[in-house]
C-alpha positions in Angstrom: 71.7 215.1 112.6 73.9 217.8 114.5 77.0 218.3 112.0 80.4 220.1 112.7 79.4 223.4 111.8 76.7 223.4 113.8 78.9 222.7 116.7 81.3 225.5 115.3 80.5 228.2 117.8 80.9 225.7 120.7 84.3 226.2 119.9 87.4 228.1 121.3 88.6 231.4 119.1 92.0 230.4 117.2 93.7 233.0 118.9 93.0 231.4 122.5 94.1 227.8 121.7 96.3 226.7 124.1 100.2 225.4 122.8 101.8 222.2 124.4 103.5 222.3 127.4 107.3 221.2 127.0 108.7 219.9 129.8 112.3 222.1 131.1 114.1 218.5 131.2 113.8 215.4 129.2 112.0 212.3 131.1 112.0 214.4 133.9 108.5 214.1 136.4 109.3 217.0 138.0 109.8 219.0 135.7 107.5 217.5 132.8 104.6 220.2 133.8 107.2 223.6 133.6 106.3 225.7 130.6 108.9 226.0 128.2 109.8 228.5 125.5 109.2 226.9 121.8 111.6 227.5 119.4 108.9 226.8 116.4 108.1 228.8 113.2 104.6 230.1 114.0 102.1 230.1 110.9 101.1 232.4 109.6 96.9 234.1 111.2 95.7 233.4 107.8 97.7 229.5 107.8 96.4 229.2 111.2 92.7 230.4 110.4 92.9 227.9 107.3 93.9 224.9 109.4 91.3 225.5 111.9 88.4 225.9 109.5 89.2 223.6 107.1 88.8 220.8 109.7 85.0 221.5 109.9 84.4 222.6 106.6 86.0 219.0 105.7 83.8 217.2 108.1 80.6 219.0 106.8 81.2 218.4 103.5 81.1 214.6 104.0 77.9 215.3 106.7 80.3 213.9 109.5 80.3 214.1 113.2 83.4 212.8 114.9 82.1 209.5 115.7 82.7 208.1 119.7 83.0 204.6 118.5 85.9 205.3 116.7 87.7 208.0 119.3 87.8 210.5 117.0 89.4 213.6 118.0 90.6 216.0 115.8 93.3 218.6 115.9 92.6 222.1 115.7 95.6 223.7 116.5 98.8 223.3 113.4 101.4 224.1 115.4 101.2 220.9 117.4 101.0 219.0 114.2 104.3 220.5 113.7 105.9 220.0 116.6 104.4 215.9 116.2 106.5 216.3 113.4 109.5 217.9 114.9 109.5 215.6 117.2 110.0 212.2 114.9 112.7 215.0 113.2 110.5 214.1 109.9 112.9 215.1 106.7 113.1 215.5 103.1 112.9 211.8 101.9 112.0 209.7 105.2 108.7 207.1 105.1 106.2 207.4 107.6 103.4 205.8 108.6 100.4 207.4 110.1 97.6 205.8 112.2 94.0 207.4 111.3 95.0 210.8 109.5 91.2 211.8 110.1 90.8 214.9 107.8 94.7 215.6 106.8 96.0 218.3 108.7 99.1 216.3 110.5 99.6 214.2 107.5 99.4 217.8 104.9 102.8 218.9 108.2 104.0 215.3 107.0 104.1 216.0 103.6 105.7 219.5 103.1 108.0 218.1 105.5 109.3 216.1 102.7 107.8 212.4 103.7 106.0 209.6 101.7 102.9 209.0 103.7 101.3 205.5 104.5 98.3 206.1 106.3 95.8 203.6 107.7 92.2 204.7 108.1 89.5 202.6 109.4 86.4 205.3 108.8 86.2 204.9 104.9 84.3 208.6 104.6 87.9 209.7 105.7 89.3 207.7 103.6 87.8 209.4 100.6 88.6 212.2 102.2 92.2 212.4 102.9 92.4 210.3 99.4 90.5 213.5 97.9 92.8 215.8 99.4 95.8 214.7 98.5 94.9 213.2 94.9 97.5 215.2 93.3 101.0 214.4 95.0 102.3 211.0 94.7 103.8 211.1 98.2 100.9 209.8 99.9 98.2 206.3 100.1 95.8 205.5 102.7 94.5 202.5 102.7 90.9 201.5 104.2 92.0 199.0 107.1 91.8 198.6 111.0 95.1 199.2 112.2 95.1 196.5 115.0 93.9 193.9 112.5 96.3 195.0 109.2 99.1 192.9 108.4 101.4 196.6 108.5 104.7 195.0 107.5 103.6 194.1 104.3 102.6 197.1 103.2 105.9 199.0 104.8 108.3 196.5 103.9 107.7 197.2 100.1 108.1 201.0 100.1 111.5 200.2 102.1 112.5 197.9 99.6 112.0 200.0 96.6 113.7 203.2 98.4 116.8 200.3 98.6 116.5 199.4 94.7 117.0 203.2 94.0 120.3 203.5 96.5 118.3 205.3 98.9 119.9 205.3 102.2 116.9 205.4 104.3 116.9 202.0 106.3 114.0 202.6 108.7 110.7 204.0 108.1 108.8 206.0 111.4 105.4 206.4 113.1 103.6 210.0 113.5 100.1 209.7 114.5 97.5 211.3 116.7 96.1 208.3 118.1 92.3 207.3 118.7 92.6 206.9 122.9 90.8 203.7 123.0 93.0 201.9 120.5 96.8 203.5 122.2 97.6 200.5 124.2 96.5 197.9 121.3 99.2 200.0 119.1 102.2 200.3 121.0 102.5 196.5 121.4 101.9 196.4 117.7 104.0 199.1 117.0 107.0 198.6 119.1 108.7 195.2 118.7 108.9 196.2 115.0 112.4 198.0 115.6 113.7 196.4 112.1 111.1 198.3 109.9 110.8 201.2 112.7 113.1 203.9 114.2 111.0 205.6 116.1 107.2 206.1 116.8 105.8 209.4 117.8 102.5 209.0 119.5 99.8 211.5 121.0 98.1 209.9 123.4 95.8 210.3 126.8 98.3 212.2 129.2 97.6 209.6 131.9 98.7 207.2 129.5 101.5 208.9 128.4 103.1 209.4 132.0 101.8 205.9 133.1 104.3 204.2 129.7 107.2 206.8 130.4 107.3 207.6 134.4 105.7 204.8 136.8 107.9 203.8 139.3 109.2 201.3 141.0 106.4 199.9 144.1 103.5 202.4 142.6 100.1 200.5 141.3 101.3 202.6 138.0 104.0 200.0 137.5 102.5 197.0 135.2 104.0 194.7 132.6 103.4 197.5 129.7 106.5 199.2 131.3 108.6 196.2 131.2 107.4 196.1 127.6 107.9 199.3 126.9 111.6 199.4 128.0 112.3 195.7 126.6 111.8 197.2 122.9 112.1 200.8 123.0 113.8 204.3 125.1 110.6 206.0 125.9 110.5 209.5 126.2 107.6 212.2 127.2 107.9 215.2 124.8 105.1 217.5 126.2 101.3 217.9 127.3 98.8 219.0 124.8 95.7 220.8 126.4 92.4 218.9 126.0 91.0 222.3 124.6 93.1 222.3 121.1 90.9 219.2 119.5 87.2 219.0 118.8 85.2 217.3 119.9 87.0 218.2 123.2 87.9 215.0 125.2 87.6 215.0 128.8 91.1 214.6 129.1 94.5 216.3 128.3 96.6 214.3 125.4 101.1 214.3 125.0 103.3 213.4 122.8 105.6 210.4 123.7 108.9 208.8 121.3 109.6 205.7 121.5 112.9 205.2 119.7 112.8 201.6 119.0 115.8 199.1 119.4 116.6 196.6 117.2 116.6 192.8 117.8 120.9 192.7 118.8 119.7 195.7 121.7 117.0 193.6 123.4 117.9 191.9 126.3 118.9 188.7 126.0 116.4 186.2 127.0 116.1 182.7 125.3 112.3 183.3 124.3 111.0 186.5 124.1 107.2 184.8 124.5 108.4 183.0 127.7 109.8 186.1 129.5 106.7 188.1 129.2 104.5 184.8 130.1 106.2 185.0 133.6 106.1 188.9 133.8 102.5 188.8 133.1 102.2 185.6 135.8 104.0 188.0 138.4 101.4 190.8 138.1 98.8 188.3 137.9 99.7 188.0 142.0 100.9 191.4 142.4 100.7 191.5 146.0 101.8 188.3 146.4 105.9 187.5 146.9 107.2 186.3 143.1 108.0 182.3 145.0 104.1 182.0 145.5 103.0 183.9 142.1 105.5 181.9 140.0 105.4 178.5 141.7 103.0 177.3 138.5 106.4 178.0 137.1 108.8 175.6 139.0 108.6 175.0 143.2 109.2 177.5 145.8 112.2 176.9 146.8 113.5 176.8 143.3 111.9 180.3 142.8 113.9 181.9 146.0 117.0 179.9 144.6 116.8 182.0 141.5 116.1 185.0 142.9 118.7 184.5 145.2 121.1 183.7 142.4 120.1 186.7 140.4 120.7 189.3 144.1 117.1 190.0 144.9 115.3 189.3 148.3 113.5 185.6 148.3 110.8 187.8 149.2 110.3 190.2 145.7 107.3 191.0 144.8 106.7 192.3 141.1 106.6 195.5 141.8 109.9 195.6 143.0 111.7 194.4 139.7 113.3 196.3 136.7 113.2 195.3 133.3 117.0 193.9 134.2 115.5 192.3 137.2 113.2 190.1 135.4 115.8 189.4 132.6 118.1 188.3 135.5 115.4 186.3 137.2 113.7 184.6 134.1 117.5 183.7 132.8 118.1 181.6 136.3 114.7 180.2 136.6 115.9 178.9 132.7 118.9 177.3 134.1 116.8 175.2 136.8 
């Protein structure tokens, strides 16, 4: 079986690995793609040459190869772990919860950042791994799970409990992670509607993902109900782009680094049932070409849909597409009142 170090010269010189690309303004699609100078404390050659080969050697020693099934992708370059960190402005004290910490090297950033690391790892040779690693600080536990199936909040909800018992201050707990692509999506709608146990969640995902949740506009196929989602429980923001070249194996696409600074329960819109609203989002996309009086008419009639839209100052002849977040709050409010 082909292992990492085999694969080893395949691989870029540390020297040429590529650091993210920050966008000059914040949100901003015009300017997401603009180089920007980072104010960072670069690592030291020998820091850097450590991170790089300790990923491999780590592998190797279990007789791993990053396994497709799981989207596993590792990070080769530290600086980007730091900046993941920087990003969630990760302090002396603060709780976070990582997503598949793979061999260590974002959740090591985490640590001497001054965090207590939770992290959930599905691949249990990583497991022992990371559990190897870090067997002699008491700021860390990975437990053996698949993310999308673990019941998270009771294994958060503890930690933030007992951080209360001693007077601790810290009210929220956050979410750094260098996401498997193929679970992102599954994630985020876990992940996001937990703004009473979350402040924020820093994720590195596919760049067309990234852009897709932060950027689609308005009348673009880009726009689906994930955006209405996304802006219902959180502020997203696009940090910057992470060149496909800084992770092995390398993915055929480029990765960045979104926040989503969650809102809590008194900040969502208000909506009588948060289950009902997004049943009739989803039912307008379901039709997206068709106008929201024929889409939604499973809903109430016709003429009771244009009423509503009409009541709520948008055209009887909307089509999803054509709606904000405050659009559908507006709509689905009147459509209530029928």
């Amino acid at each position: 079986m082909t292992t990492a170090v085999q694969l080893f010269h395949s691989l870029p010189p540390i020297a040429s690995l590529p650091t993210a690309t920050v966008p000059a303004a914040k949100s901003s699609a015009g300017a997401r793609n603009q180089p920007a100078s980072l104010h960072v404390v670069c690592a030291s050659r020998k820091s850097r040459d450590d991170d790089y080969h300790a990923t491999l050697k780590a592998l190797n020693s279990k007789g791993r190869f990053p396994r497709k099934s799981l989207g596993q992708h590792y990070m080769l370059n530290p600086e980007i772990n730091g900046q993941l960190a920087r990003a969630a402005n990760v302090e002396e004290g603060d709780v976070v919860l990582e997503i598949g910490p793979g061999t260590g090297s974002l959740t090591n950033v985490l640590i001497n950042s001054g965090a207590t690391v939770l992290a959930i790892e599905k691949d249990p040779h990583m497991v022992d791994l990371v559990r190897e690693r870090f067997e002699t600080t008491d700021k860390f536990k990975v437990l053996q799970e698949d993310f999308v199936k673990c019941h998270i909040r009771s294994h958060i909800s503890p930690i933030l409990e007992s951080r209360k018992a001693l007077n601790v201050s810290l009210i929220r707990a956050k979410v750094v992670s260098n996401l498997p692509f193929n679970i992102s999506t599954d994630v985020i709608k876990l992940l996001l509607p937990m703004g009473d146990i979350f402040s924020e969640v820093v994720l590195l995902l596919q760049e067309e993902t990234a852009v897709r949740l932060v950027e689609s506009s308005l009348r673009t196929s880009e726009y689906r109900p994930i955006n209405v989602f996304v802006n219902f429980y959180s502020e997203p923001e696009y940090n910057f782009r992470v060149p496909r070249t800084n992770f092995f194996p390398q993915p055929n696409v480029d990765a960045a680094v979104v926040t989503f600074r969650l809102k809590q329960a008194p900040d969502y819109p208000s909506v009588a049932s948060t289950k009902s609203f997004f049943s009739m989002v989803h039912s307008a996309f379901n039709g997206k070409r068709k106008m929201l009086r024929r889409s939604l008419q499973h809903i109430c009639p016709s003429n009771e849909i244009e009423r509503a839209l009409g009541d709520a100052g948008l055209p009887t002849t909307s089509r999803p597409e054509e709606l904000t977040l405050d659009d559908f709050v507006k709509l689905y409010n009147m459509i209530a009142k029928v």
